[in-house]
N, C-alpha and C positions, 0 to 999 in steps of 0.2 A: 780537126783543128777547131779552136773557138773562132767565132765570129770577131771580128775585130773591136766590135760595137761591145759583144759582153768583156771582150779583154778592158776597153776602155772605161766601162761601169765599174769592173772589180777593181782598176786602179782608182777610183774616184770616191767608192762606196766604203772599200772594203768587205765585199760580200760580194756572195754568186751563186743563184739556182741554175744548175743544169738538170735537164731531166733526161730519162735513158742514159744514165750513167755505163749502165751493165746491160748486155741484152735479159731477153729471159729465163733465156736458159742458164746463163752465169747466176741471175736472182734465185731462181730455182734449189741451184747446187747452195749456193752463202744459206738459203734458206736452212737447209737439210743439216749442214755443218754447226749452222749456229743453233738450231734446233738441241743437237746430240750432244753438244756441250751444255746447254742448259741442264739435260737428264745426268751427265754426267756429275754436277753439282750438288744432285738431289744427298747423297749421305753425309754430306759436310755440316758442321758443325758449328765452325769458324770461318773467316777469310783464309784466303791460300795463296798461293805464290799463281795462282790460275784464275782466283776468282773472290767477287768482293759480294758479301753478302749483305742482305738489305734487312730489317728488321721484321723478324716473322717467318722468315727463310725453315723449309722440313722438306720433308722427303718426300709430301704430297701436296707443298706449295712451293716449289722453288722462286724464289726470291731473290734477286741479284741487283746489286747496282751498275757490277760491270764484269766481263772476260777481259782478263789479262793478256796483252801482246796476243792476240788471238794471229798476227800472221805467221806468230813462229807455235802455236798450236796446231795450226793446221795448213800446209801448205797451198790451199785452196784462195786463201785470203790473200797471197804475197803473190799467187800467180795472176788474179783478177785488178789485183792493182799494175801488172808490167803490162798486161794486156786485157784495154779493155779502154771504152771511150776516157773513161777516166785518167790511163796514159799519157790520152793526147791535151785533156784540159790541163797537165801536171805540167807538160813541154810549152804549151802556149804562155804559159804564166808564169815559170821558172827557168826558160831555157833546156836545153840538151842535156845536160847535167845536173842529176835530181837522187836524192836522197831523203831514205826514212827516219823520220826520228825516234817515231813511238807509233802503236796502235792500241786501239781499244774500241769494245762491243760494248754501249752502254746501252743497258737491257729494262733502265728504268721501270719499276715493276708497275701493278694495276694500282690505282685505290691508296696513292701519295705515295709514288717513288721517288727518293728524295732529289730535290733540288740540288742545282750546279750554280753554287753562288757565281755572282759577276766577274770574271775576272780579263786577264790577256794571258794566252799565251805564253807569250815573249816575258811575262816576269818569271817564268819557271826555266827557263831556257832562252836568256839574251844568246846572243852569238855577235860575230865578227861584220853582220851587215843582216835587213832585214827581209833578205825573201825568201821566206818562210809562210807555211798555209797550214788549215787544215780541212780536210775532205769531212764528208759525215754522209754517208751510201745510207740510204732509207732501206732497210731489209721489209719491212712493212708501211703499211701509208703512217703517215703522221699528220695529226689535225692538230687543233690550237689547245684540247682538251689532253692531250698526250703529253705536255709539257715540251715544245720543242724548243730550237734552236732560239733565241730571240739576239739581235745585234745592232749593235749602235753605229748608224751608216758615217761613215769617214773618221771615224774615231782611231783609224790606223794611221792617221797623219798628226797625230794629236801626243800628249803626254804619255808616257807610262806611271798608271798610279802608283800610289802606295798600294801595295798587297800589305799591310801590315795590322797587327792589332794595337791596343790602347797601351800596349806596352813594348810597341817596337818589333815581337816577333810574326815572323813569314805566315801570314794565313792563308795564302793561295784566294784571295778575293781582294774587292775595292771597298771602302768604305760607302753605301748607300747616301751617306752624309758629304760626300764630296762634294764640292761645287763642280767641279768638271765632269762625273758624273754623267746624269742628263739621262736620266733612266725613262723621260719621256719621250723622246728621240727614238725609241727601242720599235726595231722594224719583227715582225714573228714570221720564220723559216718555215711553211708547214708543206708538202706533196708527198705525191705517189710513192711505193716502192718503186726501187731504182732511181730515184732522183737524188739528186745529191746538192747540199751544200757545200760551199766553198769558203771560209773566212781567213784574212790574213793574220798572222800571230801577232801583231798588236792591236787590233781589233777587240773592242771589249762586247764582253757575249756571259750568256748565261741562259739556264733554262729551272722552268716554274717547275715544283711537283707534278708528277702525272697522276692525273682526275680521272681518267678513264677505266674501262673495264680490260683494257687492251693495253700489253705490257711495250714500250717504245724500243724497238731495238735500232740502234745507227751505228753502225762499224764505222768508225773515225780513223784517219791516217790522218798523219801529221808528217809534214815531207819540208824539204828546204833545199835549195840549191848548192852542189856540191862544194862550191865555195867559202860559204856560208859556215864558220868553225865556231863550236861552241867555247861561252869563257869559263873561267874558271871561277864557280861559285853554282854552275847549272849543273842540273840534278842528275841530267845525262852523265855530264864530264865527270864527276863524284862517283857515281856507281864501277867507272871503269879504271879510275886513276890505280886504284890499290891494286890491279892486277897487271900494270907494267906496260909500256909503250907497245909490245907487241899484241898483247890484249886488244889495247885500245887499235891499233893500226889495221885489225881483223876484223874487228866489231864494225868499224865505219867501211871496209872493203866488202864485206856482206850487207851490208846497207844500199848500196849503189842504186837504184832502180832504173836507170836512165841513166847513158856513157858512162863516164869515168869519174875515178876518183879526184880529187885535185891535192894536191901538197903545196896549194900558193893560196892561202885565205885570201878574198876582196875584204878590206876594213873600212866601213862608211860610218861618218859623224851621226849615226845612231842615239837614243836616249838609253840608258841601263839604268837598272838596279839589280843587285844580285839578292836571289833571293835566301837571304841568311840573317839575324838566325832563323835554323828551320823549327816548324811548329813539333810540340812532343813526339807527334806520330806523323810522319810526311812517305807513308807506304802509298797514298792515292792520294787525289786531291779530292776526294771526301773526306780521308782521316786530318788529311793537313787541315780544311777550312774545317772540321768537327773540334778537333782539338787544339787546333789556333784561336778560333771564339773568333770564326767570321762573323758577322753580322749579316742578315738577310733581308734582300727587297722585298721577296715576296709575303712578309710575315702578313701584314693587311692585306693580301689579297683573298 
């Protein structure tokens, strides 16, 4: 279980390093897994419904921005999240009843892998109240030159921005120009393999290009409490609606990670916007902020 002290910081901050997320030997295994899916990528050509490739990407430089749903790729990832110290930080912080929303291995390459504009979260996926998180497992160390995590401390008690561009459409970022903003505020997430960050989904975050010789890998879960029901305009609820209530009732029952399911939402006087319209290509939130015309903090840096 957390400490009470760091449950009481991630309520205040909106953010949390834990370290020894995973023993070694679980690091070890995610190592080897996420390894063989990289080689797997090497003859692709295009993005795929597995994986999102970064500019420059061949068969003797794999280049990737990210592995798609890697816990339903490989069962290794979904079993390390029900068991594993990570578990217990999911329970301290969300209660008994816990659920996945989405995963992803962002694999940020060497030598400017592309930047993860600013955004929250919770503009891609509001829901019915806000306890919602998302994990980021270091599969390798991460220093300040690998482009990590960076977060703006208590910005989860604060507004949800505009994600939008100069014309109204959904670009999965905030405007750099915002007054509320506050890009100098910005704390930088860097440790060990096995150490994990923690941010809450209205928490606004974002990470710089990676400068280094050494490609960033962080498996990110994104989890939220059983209660917690997405609305209708969230990209989750969208992808399931067309395939019928029993679809959807299946998808969120293999979801579960922790107790049970619940069929009674909690509805808290939360802020929303849904994010709509969607940008021309909204397959990731790189194509979304690429071809929404986010704008970036880090252009002067």
């Amino acid at each position: 279980m957390l400490d009470p002290k760091d449950i009481e910081f991630y309520r205040e901050n909106g953010y949390l390093m834990v370290e020894n997320a995973v023993t070694d030997e679980q690091l070890a295994r995610l190592r080897e897994i996420t390894y063989g899916l990289v080689d797997q990528s090497r003859p692709l050509t295009e993005s795929d419904d597995r994986f999102d490739l970064d500019d420059g990407h061949g068969p003797n430089n794999p280049r990737l921005t990210r592995i798609k749903l890697p816990h339903k790729q490989a069962p290794y990832y979904w079993e390390v999240l029900r068991n594993s110290r990570m578990t217990e930080v999911l329970t301290s912080l969300l209660g008994p009843n816990t659920m996945i929303q989405t995963s992803k291995l962002n694999t940020k390459a060497t030598g400017g892998g592309q930047a993860v504009e600013w955004h929250q979260d919770w503009a891609f996926s509001p829901h019915t109240n806000d306890d919602m998180l998302a994990f980021g497992l270091f599969i390798e160390d991460c220093d300040e030159a690998n482009g990590p995590l960076q977060v703006i401390p208590g910005s989860h008690q604060g507004a949800v921005l505009a994600h939008t561009n100069k014309d109204g459409v959904f670009c999965g970022a905030v405007d750099p120009d915002d007054p509320d903003f506050d890009y100098a505020k910005a704390v930088t997430l860097t440790g060990k393999a096995g150490s994990m960050t923690v941010h809450h989904a209205r928490a606004r975050h974002g990470s710089a290009p990676n400068q280094s010789d050494r490609c960033r890998y962080i498996l990110f879960y994104e989890c939220r409490a059983a209660d917690a029901w997405p609305l209708f305009g969230s990209g989750a609820l969208i992808k399931l609606a067309a395939q019928g209530q029993k679809a959807i009732y299946e998808a969120l029952r293999e979801s579960v990670i922790t107790g049970e399911l619940t069929m009674q939402p909690r509805v808290e006087p939360v802020p929303v916007r849904i994010p709509l319209p969607p940008a021309p290509d909204a397959g990731s939130i790189f194509k979304t902020q690429k071809t929404g015309g986010a704008r970036t903090v880090y252009a002067a840096e």
